[in-house]
KOLMITI-822875 format. One record per residue: residue in one letter; x negated, y, z of N, C-alpha, C, O in turn. Coordinates in steps of 0.001 Angstrom, whole numbers, padded with zeros to 6 digits, always signed. Layout:
BEGIN
aXYZXYZXYZXYZ/...
END
This chain:
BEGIN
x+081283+008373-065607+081619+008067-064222+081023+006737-063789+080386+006871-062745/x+081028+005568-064237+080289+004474-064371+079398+004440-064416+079183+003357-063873/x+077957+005045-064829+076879+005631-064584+076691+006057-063685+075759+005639-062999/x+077453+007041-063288+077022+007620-061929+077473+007043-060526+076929+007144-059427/x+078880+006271-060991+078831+004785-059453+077652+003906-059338+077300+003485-058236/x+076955+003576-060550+076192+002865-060605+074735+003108-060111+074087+002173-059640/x+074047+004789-060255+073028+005205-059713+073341+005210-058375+072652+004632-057535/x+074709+006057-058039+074916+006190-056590+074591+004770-055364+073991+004715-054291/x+075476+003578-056361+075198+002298-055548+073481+002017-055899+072799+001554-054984/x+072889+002284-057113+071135+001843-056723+070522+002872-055672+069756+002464-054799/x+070818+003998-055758+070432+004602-054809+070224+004752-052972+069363+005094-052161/x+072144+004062-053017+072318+003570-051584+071879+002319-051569+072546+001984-050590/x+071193+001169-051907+070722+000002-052296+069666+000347-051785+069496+000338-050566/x+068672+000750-052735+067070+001241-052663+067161+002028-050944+066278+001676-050162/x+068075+002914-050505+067737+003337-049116+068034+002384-048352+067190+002446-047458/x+068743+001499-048135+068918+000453-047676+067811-000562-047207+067376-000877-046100/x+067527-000956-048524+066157-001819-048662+065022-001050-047502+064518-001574-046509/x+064824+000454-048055+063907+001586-047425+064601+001038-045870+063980+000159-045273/x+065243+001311-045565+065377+000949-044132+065311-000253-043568+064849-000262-042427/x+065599-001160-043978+065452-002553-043623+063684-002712-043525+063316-003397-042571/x+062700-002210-044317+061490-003141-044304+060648-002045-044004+059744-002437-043265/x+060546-000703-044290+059887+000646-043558+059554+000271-042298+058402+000055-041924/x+060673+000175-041538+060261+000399-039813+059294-000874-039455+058319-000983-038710/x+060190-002051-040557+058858-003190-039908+057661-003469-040263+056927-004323-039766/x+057394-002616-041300+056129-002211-042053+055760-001367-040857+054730-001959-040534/x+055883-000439-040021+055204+000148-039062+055438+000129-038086+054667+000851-037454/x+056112-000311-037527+056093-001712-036400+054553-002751-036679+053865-002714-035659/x+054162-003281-037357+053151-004251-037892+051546-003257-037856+050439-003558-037409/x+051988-002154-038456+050677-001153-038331+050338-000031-037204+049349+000701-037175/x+051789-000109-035972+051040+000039-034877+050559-000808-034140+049491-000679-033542/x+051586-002159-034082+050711-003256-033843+049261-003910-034608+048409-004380-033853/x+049133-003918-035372+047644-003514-035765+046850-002891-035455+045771-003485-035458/x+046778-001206-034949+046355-000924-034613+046055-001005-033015+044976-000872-032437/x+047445-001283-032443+047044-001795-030911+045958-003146-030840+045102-003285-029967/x+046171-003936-031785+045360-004869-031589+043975-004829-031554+043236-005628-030977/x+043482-003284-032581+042281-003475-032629+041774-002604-031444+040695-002893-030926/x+042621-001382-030922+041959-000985-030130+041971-001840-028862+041243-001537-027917/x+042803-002932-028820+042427-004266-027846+040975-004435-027792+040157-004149-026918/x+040826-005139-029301+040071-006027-029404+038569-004683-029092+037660-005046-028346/x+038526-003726-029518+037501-002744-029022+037315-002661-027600+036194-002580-027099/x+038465-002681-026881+038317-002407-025386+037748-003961-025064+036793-004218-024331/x+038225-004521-025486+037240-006047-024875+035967-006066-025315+035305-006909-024710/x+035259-005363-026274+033801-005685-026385+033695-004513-026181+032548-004434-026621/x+034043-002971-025719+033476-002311-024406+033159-003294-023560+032136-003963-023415/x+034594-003273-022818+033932-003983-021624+033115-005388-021647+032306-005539-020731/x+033216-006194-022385+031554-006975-022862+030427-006517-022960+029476-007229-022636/x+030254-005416-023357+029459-004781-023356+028638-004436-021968+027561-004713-021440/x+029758-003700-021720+029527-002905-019813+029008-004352-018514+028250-004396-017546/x+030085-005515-019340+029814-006251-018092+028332-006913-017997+027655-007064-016979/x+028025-007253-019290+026389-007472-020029+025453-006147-019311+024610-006364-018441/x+025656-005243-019656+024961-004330-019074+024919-004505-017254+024012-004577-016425/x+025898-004517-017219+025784-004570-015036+025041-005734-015174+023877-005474-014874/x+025180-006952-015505+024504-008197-015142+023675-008041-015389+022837-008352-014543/x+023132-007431-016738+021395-007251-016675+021083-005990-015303+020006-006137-014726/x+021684-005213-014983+021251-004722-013838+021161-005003-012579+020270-004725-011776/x+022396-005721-012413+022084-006914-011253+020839-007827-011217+020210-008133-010204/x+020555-008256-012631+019364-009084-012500+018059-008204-012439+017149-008484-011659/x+018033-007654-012877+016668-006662-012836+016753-005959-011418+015633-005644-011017/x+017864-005605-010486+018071-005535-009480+017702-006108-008132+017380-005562-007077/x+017892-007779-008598+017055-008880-007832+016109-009173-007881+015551-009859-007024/x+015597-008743-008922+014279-009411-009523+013137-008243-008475+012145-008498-007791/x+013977-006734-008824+012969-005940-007590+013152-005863-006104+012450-005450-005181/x+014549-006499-006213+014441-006867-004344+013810-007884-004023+013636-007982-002808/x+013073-009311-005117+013038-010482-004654+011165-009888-004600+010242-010321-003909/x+011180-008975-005442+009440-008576-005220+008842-007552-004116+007659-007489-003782/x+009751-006879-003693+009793-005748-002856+009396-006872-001549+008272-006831-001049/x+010199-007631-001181+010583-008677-000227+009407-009570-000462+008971-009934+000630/x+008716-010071-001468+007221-010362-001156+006013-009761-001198+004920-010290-000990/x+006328-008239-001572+005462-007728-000912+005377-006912+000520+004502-006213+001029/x+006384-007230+000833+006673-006683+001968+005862-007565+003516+005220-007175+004492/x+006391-008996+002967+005321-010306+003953+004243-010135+003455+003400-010308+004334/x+003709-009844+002351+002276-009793+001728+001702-008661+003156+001000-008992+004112/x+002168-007586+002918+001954-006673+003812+001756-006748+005565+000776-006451+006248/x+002765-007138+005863+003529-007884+007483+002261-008904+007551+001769-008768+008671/x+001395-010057+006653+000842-010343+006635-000513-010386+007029-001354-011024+007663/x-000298-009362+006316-001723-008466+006211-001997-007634+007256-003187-007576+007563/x-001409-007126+007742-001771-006514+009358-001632-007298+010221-001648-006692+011292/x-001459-008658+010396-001906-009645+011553-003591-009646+011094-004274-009003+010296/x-003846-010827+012150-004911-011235+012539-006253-011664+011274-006293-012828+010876/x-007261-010648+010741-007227-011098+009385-008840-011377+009559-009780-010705+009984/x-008640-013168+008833-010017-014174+008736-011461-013005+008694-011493-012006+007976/x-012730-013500+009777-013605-012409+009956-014470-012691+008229-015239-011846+007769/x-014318-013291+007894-014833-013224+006077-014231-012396+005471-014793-011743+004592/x-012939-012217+005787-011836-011058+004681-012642-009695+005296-012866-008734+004560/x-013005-009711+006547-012908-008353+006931-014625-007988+006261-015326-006989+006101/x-014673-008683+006149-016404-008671+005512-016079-008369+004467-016562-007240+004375/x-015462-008618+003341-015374-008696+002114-014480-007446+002167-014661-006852+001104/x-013529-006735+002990-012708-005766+002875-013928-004151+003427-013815-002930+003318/x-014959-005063+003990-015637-003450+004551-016576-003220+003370-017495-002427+003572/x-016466-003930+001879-017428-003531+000706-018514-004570+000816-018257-005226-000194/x-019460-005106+001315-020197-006346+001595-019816-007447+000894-018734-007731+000382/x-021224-008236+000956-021271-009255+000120-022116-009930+000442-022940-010368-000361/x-022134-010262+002056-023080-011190+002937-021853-011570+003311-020762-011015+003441/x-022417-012972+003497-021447-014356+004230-021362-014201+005516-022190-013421+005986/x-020505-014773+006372-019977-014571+007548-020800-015295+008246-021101-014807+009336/x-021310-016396+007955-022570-017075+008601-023713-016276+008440-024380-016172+009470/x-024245-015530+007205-025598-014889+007596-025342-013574+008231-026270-012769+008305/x-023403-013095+008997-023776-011731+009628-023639-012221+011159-023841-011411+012064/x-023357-013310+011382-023178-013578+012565-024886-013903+012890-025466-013685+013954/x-025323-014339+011950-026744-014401+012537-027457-013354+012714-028436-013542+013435/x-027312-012262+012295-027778-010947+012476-027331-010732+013280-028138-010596+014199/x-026276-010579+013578-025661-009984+015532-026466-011079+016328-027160-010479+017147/x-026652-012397+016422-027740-012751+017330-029037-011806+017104-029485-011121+018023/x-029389-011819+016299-030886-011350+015767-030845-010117+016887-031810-009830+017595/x-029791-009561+016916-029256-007682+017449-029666-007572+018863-030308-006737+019499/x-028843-009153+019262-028650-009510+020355-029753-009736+021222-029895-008956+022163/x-030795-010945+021022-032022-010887+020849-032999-009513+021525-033676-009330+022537/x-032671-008853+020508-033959-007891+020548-033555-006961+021843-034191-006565+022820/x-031847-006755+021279-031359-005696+022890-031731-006479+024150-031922-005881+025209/x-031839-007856+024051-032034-008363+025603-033291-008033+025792-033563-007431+026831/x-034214-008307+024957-036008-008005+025107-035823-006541+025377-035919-006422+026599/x-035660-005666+024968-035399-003911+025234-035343-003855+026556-036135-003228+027260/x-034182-004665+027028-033916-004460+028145-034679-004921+029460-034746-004496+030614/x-035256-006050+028715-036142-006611+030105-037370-005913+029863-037995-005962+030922/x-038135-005186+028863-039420-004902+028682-038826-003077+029767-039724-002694+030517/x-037972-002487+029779-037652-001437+030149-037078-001742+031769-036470-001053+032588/x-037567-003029+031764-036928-003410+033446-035595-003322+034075-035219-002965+035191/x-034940-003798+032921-033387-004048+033941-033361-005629+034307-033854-006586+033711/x-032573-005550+035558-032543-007106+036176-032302-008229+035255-031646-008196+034214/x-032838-009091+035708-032879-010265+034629-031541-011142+034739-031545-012265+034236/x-030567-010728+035290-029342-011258+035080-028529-010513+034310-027381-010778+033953/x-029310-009383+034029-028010-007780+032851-028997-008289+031962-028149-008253+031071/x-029682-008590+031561-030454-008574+030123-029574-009579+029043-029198-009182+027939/x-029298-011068+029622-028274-011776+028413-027129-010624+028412-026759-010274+027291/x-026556-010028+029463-025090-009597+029164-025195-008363+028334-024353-008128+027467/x-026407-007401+028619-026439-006497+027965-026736-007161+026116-026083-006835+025124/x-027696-007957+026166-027651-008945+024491-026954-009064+024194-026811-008464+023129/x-025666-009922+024667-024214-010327+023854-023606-009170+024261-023795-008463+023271/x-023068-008569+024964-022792-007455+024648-022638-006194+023839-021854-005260+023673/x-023409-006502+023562-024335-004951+022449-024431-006073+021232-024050-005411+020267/x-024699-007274+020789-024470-008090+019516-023141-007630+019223-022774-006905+018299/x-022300-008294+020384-021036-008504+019825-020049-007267+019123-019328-007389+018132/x-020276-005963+020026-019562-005356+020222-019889-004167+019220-019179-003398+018572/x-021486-004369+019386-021929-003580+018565-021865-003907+016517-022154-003260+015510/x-021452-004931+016755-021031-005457+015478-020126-005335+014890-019933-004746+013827/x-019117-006193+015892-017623-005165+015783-017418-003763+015221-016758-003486+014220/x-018096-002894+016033-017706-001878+015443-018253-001244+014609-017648-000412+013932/x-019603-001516+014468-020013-001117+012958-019428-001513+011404-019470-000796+010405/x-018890-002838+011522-018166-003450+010492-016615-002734+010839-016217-001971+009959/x-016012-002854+011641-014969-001924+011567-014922-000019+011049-014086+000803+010673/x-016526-000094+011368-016255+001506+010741-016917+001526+009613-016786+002555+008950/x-017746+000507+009095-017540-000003+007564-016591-000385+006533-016800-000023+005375/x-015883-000866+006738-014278-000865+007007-013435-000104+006566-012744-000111+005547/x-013577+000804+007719-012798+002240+007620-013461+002992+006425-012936+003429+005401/x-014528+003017+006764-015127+003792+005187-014683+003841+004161-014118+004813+003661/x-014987+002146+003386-014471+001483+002264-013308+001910+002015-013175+002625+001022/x-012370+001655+002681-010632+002255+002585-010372+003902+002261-009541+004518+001592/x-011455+004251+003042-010986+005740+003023-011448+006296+001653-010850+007168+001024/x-012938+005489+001159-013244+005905-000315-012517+005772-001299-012547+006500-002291/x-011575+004550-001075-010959+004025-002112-009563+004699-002102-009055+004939-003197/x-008875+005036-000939-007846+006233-001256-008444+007518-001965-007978+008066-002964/x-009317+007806-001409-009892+008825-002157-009839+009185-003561-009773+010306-004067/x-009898+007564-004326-010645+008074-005771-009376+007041-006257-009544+006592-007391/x-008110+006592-005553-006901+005680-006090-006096+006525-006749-005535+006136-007773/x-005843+008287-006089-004737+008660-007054-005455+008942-008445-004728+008749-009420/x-006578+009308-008677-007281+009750-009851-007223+008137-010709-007052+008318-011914/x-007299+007080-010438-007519+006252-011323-006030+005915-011335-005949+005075-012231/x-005064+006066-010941-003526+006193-011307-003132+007031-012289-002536+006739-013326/x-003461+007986-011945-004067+009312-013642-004111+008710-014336-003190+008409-015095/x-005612+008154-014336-005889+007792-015873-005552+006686-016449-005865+006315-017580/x-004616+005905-015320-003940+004689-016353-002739+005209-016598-002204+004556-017495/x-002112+006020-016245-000617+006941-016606-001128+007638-018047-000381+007566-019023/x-002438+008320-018146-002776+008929-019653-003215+008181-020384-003190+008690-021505/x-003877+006625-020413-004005+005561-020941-002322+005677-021811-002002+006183-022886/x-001467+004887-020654-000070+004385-021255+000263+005289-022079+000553+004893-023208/x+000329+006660-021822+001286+007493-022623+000716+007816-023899+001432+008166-024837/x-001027+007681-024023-001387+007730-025026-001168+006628-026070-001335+006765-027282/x-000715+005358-025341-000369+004524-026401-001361+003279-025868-001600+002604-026870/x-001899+002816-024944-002583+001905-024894-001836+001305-023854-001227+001785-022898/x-002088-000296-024404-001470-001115-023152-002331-000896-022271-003432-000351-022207/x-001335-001644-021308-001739-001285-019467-003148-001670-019073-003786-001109-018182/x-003792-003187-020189-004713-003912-019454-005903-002799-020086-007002-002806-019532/x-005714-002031-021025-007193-001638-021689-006981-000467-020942-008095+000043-020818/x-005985+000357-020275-005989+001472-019836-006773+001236-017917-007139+002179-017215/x-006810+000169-017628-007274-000938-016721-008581-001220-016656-009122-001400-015565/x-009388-001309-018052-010475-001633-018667-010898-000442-018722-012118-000312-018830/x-010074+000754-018669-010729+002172-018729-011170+002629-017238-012325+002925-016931/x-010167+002635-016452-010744+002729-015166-011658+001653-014686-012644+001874-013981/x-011339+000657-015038-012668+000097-014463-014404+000741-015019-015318+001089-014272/x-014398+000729-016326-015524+000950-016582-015875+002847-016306-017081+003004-016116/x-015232+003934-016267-015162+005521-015830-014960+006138-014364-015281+007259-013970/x-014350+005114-013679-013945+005308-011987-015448+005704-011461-016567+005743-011973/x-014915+005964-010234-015986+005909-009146-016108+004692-008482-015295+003808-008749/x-016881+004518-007761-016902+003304-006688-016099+004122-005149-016229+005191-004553/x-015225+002835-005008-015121+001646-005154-013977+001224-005924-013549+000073-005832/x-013536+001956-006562-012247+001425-007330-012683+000857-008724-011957+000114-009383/x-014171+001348-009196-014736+000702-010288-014400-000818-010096-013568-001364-010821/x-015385-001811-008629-015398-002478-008993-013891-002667-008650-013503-003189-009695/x-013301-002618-008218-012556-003399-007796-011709-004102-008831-011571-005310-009025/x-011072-002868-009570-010390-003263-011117-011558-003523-012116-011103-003903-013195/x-012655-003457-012106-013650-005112-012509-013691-006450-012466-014043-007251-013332/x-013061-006716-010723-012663-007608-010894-010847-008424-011342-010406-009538-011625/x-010330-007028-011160-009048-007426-011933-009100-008231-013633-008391-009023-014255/x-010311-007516-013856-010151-007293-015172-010922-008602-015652-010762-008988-016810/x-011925-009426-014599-012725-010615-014712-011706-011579-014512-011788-012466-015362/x-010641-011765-013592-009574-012206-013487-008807-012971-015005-008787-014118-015453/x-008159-011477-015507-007694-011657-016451-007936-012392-017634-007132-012872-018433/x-009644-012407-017615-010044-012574-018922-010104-014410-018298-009971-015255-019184/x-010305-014948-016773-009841-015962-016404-008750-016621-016800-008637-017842-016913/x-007927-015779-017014-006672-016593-017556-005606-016236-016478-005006-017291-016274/x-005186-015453-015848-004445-014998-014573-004042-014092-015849-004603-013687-016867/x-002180-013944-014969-001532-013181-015897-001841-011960-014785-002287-012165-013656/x-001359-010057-015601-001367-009578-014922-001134-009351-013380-001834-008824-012515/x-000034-009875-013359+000843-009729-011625-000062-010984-010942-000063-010934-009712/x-000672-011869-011408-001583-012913-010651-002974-011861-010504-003492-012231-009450/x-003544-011089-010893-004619-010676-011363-004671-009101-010132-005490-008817-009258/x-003622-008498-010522-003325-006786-010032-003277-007333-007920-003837-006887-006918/x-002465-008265-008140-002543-008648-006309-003633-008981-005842-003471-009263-004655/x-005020-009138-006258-006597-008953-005915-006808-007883-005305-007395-007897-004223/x-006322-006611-005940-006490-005343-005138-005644-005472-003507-006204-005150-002459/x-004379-005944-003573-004259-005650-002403-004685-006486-001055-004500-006178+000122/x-005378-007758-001669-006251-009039-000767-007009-008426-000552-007089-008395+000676/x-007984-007615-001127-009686-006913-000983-008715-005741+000074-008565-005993+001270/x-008303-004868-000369-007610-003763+000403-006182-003518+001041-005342-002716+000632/x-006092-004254+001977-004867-004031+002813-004111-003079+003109-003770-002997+004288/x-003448-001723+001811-003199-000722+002512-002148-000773+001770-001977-001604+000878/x-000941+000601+002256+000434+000487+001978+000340+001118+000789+001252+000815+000019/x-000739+002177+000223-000849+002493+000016-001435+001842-001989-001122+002261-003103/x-002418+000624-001488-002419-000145-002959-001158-001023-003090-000539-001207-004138/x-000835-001592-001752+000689-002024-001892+001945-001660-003203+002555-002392-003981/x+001939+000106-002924+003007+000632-003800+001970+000256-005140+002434-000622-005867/x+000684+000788-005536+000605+000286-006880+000921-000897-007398+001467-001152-008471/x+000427-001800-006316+000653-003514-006931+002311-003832-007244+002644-004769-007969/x+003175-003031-006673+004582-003415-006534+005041-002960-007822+005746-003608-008596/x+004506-001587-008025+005205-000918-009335+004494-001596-010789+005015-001490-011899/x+003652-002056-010606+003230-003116-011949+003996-004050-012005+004555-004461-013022/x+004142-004698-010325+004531-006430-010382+006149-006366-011166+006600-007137-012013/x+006930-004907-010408+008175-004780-011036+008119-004471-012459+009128-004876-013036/x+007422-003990-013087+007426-003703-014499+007183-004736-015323+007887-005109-016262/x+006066-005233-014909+005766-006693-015473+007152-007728-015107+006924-008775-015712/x+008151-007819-014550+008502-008441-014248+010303-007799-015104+011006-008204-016029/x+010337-007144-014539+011760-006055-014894+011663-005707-016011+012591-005998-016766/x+010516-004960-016534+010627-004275-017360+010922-002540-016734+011078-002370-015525/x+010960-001552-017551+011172+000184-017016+010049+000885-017437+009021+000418-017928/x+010335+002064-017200+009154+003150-017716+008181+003178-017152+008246+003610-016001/x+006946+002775-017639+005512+001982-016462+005165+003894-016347+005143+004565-015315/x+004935+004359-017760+004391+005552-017247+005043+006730-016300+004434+007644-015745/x+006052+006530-016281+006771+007351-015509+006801+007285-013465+006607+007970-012461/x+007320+005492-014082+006958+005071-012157+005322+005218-011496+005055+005515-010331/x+004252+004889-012704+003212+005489-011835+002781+007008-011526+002091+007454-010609/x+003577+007809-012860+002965+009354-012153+003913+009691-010691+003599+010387-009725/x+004960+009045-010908+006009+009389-009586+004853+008746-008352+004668+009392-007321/x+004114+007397-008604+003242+007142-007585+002271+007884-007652+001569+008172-006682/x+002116+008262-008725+000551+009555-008264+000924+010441-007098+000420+010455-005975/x+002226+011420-007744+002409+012114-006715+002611+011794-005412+002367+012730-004649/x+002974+010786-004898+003138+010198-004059+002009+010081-002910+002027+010462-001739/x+000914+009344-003747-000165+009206-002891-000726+010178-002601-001145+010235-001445/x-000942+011210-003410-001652+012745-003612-000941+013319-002167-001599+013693-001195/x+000696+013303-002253+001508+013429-000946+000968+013250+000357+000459+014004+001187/x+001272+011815+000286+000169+010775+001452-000679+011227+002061-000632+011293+003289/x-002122+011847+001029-003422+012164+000998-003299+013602+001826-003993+013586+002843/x-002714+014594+001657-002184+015855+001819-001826+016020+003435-002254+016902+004179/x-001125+015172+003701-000574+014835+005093-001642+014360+005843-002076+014988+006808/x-002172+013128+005412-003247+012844+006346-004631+013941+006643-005229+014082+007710/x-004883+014607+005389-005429+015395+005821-004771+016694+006717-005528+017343+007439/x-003640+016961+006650-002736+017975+007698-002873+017227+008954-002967+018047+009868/x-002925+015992+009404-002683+015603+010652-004147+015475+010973-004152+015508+012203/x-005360+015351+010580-006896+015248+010701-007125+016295+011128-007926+016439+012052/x-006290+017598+010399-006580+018974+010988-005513+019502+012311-005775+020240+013260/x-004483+018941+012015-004081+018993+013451-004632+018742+014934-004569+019367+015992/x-005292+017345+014449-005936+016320+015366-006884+016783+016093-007004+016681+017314/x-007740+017426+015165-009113+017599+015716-009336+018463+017057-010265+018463+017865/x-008117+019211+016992-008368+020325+018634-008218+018719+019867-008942+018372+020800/x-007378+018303+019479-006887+016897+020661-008387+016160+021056-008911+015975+022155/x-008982+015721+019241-010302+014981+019828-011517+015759+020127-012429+015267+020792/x-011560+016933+019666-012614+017757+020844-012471+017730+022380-013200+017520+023350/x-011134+018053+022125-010615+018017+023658-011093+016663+024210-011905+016544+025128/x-010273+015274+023294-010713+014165+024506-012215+013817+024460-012699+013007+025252/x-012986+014485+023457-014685+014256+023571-015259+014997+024795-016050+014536+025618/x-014807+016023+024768-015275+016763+026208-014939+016539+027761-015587+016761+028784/x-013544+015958+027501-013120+015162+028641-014066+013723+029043-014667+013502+030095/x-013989+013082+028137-014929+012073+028031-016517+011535+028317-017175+010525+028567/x-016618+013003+028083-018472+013084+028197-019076+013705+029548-020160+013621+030125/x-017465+014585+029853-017841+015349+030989-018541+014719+032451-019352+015349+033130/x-018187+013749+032674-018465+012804+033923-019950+012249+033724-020561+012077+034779/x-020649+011932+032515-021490+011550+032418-022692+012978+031958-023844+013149+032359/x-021934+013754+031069-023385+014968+031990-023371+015873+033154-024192+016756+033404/x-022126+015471+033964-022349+016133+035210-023041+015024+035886-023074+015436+037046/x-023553+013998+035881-024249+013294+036746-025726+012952+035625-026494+012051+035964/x-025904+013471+034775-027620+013371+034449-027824+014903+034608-029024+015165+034696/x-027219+015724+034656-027264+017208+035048-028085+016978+036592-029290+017131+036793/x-026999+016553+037620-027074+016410+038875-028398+015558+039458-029152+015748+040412/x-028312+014537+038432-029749+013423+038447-031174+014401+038491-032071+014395+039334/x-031042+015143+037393-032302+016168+036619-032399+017146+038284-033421+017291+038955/x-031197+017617+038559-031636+018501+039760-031975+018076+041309-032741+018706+042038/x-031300+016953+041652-031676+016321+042928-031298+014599+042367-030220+014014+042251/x-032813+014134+042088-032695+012933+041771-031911+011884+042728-031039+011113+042326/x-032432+012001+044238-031706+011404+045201-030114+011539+045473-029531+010914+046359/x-029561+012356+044672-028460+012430+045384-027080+011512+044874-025992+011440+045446/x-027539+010801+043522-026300+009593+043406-027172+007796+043264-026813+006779+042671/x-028370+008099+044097-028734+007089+044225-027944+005953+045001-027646+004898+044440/x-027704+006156+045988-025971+005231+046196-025059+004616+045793-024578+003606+046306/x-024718+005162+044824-023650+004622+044058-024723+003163+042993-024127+002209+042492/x-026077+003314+042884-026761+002644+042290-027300+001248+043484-027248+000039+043257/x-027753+001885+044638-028110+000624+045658-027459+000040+046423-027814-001115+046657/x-026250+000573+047129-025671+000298+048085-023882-000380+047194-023270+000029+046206/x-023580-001671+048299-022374-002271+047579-021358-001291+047761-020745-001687+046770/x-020794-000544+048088-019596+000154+047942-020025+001302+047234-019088+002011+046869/x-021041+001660+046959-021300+002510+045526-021186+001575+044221-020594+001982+043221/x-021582+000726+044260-021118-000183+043128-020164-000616+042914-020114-001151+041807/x-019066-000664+043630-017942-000936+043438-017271+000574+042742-017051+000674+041534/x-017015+001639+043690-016887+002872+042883-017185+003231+041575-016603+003953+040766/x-018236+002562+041529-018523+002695+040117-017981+001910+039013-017688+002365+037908/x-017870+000713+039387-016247-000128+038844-015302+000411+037979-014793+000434+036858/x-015373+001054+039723-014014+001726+039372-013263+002761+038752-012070+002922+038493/x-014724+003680+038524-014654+004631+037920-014595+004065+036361-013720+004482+035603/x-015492+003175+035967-015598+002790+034589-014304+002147+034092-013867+002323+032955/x-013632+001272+035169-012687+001192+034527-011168+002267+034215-010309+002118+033346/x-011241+002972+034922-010434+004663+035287-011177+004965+033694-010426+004724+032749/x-012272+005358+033419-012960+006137+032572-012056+005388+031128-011353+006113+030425/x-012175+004151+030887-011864+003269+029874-010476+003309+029649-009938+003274+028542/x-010014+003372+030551-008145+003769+030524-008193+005399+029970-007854+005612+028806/x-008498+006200+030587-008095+007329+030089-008894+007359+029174-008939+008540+029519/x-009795+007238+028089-010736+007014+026914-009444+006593+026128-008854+007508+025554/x-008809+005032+026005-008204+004613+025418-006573+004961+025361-005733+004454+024618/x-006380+006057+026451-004875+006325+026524-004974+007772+025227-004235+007961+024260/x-005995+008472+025630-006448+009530+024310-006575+009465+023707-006277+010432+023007/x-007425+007828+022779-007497+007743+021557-006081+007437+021010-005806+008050+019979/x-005144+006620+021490-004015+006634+021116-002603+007278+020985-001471+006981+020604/x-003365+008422+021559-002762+009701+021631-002960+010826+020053-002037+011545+019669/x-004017+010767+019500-004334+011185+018642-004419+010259+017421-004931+010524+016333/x-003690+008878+017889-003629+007911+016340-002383+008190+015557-001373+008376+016235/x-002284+008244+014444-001028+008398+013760-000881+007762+012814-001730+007629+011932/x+000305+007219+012829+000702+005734+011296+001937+006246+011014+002846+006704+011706/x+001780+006078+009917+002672+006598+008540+002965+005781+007522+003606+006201+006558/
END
């Protein structure tokens, strides 16, 4: 019997004990474990908040570039130095030796004119006239050329620096590829990116050459999506095929609106021309009959007036058929 009071009391003892230090033994190991999944949820969110801030910063970094190229741009369609426009129509004569050629132009149209007997007070005006104007617009549709070649042959050399990258070559030799395989004019142009570089200009100093030589929105987006990569960091090959397609887009449209266009500028060519071969028509059949408007002062005035009527509706049509995008 003593034996067995004696197990009975170790027994109720030992459960005793069991109850007293059990629960606070796990009490301690859920608190343990709350602690760590604390301490986990705080370096999540360390984690997460590290992550947003680097996205915030890489965030600014492409609004703070977007935003200079944006004045680069805004820039660039003001009023632009007559040397840039020389250097933007493909040329590589100085602005002093083309201005001397439009005299030279000038010159000879005044002699034309007096050897063919027009009054000797239209002969300077017809000279500067026809220098000036005629200069103007040959370099402006030199100009236009250059640009239009170089969209032309921009999404293809976007290609091949997108199959450069993905094949594994950095950006500048895939750079070095189009320059030296392109067509003209995008050969030289990233020639001279690439003369740049070897200057000592980091890329993003080097790639904004293209859009000084060529003012379009169009090299714009390339220069932006380097400047951000170079700058940010992101998938270079990915953001330029998204710009391939893009421009290819671009390209697609403008040619849809060229073909739209063209019924409008037949139309305003025929409108345009019409007034002037109904009167060498009329000339050819009764020479005398708009001699008037040539000798007498209120034919000359009409005629004023017509030219300037003619020049308004000329210029209300061409801007009728312009389209910016």
């Amino acid at each position: 019997m003593n034996i067995l009071v004696f197990v009975v009391l170790a027994v109720v003892g030992f459960g005793a004990i069991g109850f007293a230090f059990v629960p606070q033994m796990m009490g301690q190991s859920r608190a343990d474990k709350r602690m760590k999944a604390l301490q986990g949820d705080i370096q999540v969110n360390r984690r997460n908040a590290d992550a947003q801030r680097t996205r915030d910063d890489r965030r600014k970094q492409i609004q703070s570039t977007l935003r200079q190229q944006t004045e680069a741009l805004g820039k660039a369609k003001r009023r632009v130095p007559f040397q840039d426009q020389i250097y933007q129509a493909g040329m590589k004569i100085s602005a002093r030796d083309y201005i001397r050629n439009q005299i030279i132009a000038g010159v000879v149209i005044a002699v034309l004119c007096y050897l063919i007997q027009v009054p000797i007070l239209f002969t300077p005006v017809f000279g500067i006239a026809g220098a000036y104007l005629g200069g103007r617009w040959w370099l402006g549709r030199r100009r236009k050329k250059y640009q239009n070649a170089y969209l032309e042959e921009l999404p293809n050399a976007v290609e091949a620096i997108v199959r450069g990258v993905k094949s594994g070559l950095p950006l500048n030799d895939s750079m070095r590829l189009v320059a030296k395989e392109a067509k003209e004019p995008i050969k030289s142009e990233f020639q001279r990116v690439i003369d740049q570089q070897s200057l000592g200009k980091s890329t993003t100093e080097a790639i904004q050459l293209l859009f000084d030589r060529t003012p379009l929105p169009e090299v714009n987006f390339f220069v932006v999506v380097i400047t951000v990569q170079q700058q940010a960091g992101g998938n270079l090959s990915e953001a330029l095929g998204n710009l391939s397609r893009v421009l290819r887009n671009r390209k697609k449209m403008k040619q849809k609106i060229k073909a739209m266009s063209s019924e409008a500028k037949a139309s305003a060519g025929i409108i345009g021309s019409l007034p002037f071969i109904v009167a060498i028509l009329v000339s050819l059949t009764t020479p005398t009959y708009l001699l008037p408007l040539f000798t007498s002062t209120l034919g000359m005035i009409w005629l004023g007036i017509a030219a300037v009527m003619m020049s308004m509706g000329i210029f209300i049509m061409n801007r009728m058929i312009q389209f910016d995008f």
